[in-house]
C-alpha positions in Angstrom: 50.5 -37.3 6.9 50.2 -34.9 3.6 47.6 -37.2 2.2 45.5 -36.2 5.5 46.8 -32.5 5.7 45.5 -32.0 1.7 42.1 -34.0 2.4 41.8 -31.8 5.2 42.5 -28.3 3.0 39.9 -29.9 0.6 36.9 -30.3 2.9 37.9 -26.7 4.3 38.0 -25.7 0.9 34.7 -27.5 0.4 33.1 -25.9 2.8 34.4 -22.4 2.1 32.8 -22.7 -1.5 30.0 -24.0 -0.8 27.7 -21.2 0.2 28.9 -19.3 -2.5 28.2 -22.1 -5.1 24.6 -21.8 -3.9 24.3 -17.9 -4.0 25.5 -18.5 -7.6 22.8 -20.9 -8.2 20.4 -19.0 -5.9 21.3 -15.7 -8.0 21.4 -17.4 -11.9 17.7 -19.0 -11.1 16.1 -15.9 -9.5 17.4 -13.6 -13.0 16.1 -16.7 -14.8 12.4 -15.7 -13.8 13.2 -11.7 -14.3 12.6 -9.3 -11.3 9.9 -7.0 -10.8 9.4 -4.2 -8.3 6.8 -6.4 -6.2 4.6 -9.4 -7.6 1.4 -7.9 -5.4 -0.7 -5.1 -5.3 -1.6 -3.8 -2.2 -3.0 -0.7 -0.1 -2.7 -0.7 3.5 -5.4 2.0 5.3 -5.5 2.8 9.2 -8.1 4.8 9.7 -8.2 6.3 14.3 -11.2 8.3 15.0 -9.9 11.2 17.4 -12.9 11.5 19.8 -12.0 14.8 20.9 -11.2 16.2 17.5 -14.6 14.1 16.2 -12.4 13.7 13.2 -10.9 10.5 11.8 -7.4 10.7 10.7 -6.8 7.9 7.8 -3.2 7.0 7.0 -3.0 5.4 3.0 0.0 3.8 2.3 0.7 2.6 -1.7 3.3 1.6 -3.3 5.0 4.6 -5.2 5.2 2.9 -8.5 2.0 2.3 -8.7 0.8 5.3 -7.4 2.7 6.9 -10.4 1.5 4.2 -13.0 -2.3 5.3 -12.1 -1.5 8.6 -11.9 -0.1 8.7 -15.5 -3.1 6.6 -16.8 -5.6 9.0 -15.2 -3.8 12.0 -16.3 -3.7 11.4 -20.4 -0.1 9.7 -20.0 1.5 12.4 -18.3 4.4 11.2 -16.5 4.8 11.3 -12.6 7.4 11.0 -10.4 6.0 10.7 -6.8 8.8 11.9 -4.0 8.7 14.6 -1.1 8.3 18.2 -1.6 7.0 17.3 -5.5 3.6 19.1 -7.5 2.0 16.0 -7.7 -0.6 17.0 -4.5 -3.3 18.2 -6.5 -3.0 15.2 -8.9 -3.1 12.3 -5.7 -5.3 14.2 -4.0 -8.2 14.6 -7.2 -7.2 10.7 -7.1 -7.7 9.9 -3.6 -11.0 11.9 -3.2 -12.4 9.9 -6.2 -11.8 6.7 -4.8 -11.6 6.3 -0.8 -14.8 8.3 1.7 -16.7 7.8 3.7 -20.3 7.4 2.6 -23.4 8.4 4.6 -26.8 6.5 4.9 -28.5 9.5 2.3 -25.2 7.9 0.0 -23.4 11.2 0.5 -19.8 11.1 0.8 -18.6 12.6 3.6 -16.1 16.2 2.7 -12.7 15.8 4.3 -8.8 17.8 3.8 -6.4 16.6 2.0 -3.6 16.8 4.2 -0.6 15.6 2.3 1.8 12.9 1.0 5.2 11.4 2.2 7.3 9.2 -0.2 9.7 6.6 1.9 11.6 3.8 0.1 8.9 2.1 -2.0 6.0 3.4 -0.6 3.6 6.9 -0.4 1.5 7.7 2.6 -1.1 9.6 1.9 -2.9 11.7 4.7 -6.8 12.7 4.8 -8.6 13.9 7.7 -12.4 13.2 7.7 -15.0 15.9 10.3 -17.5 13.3 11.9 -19.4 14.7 14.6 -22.3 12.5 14.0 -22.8 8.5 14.6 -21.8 6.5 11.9 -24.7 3.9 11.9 -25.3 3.2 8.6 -22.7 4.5 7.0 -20.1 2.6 4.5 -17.0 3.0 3.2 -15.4 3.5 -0.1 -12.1 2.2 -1.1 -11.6 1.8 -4.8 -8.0 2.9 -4.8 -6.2 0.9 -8.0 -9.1 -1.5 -8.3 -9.5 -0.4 -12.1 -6.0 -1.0 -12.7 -4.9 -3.9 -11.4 -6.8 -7.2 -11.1 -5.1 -8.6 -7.9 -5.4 -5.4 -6.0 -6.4 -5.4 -2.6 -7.0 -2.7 0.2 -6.6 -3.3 3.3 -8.6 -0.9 6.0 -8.1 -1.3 9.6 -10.4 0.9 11.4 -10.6 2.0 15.0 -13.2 3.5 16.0 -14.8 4.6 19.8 -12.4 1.4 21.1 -13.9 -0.7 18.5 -11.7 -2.0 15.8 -12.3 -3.8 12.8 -10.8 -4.7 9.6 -11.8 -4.5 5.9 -10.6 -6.4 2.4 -11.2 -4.1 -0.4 -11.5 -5.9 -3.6 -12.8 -5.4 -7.3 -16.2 -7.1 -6.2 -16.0 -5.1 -3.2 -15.0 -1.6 -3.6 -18.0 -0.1 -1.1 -18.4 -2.0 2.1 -21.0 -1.3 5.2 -19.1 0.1 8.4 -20.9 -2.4 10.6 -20.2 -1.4 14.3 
C-alpha cells in the first residue's frame, strides 16, 4: 500500500514540477537569443476625414524608442526622452512635417497643425490635423516616417475618406503613394 501511496506522491510531484521545468527551459533559451525592445519596425497611421470640419484628423502611432533613436540622429546626437508633458514638440513635430503630407497634383504639400503627442507604454501618438476643402483627385501621400533609419520599416496608413476606406504599405521603395479613390 506505501509502494502505491509514494508512486502516487511522485506522479503528483511530477506533475507539480513539470510546468515549471518548462518555464525554466522556456526562460534559459529565450535569454540565450538576448531580448530586444521589439524585433519590427512599424508605424501605424489612421487618417478620418471630418466632412463637416473639411479637415482630416490623422492619428501616428510609433514606437517611443524609436521615435527617440531618430530624433537623436536627426538632432546631432542630442539625447531625447519622449514622455507626456516633455519639450520635445518642436523636435517631433519639425520631424513629422518632413516626412508624412499630403501632396497635391501641382506636388505641393498640403499645410496642416501640429496638434500634439501622447506617450503610452511603448508607443507615441502623434496628432496632425490637415484643412482640405478641395477634392483630392490626384493627390498622393507622403509617409517617409523612419524609412532612412531602419531597413525593415513599414507604415501602415488606413485612410477613410467620404465613406471610402482604403489602406496603404509604406516602404523604403515606396515612401510617396497616389491616394487613388
Amino acid at each position: 500500500m506505501s509502494l502505491v501511496t509514494n508512486s502516487r506522491k511522485g506522479a503528483k510531484t511530477e506533475t507539480f514540477f513539470a510546468p515549471l521545468r518548462l518555464c525554466v527551459i522556456l526562460f534559459l533559451c529565450l535569454s540565450s537569443f538576448g531580448f530586444s525592445k521589439h524585433d519590427f519596425h512599424t508605424s501605424i497611421t489612421r487618417m478620418d476625414y471630418n466632412a463637416k470640419e473639411k479637415s482630416f484628423e490623422v492619428s501616428i502611432r510609433v514606437f517611443t524608442d524609436d521615435l527617440e533613436s531618430v530624433l537623436s540622429k536627426e538632432n546631432g546626437g542630442q539625447k531625447f526622452t519622449v514622455v507626456n508633458n516633455d519639450k520635445n514638440d518642436p523636435f517631433v513635430e519639425k520631424y513629422i512635417r518632413k516626412h508624412f503630407a499630403i501632396v497635391t497634383t501641382a506636388k505641393q504639400k498640403k499645410p496642416y497643425s501640429y496638434i500634439g503627442k501622447e506617450q503610452e507604454a511603448d508607443a507615441t501618438w502623434i496628432y496632425v490635423e490637415i484643412p482640405c476643402s478641395e477634392a483630392i483627385a490626384g493627390f498622393s501621400l507622403q509617409n517617409s516616417i523612419m524609412l532612412d533609419f531602419f531597413d525593415d520599416q513599414v507604415n501602415l496608413v488606413n485612410f477613410n475618406y467620404q465613406g471610402q476606406k482604403k489602406s496603404y504599405i509604406f516602404k523604403n521603395e515606396d515612401k510617396v503613394l497616389p491616394l487613388g479613390l
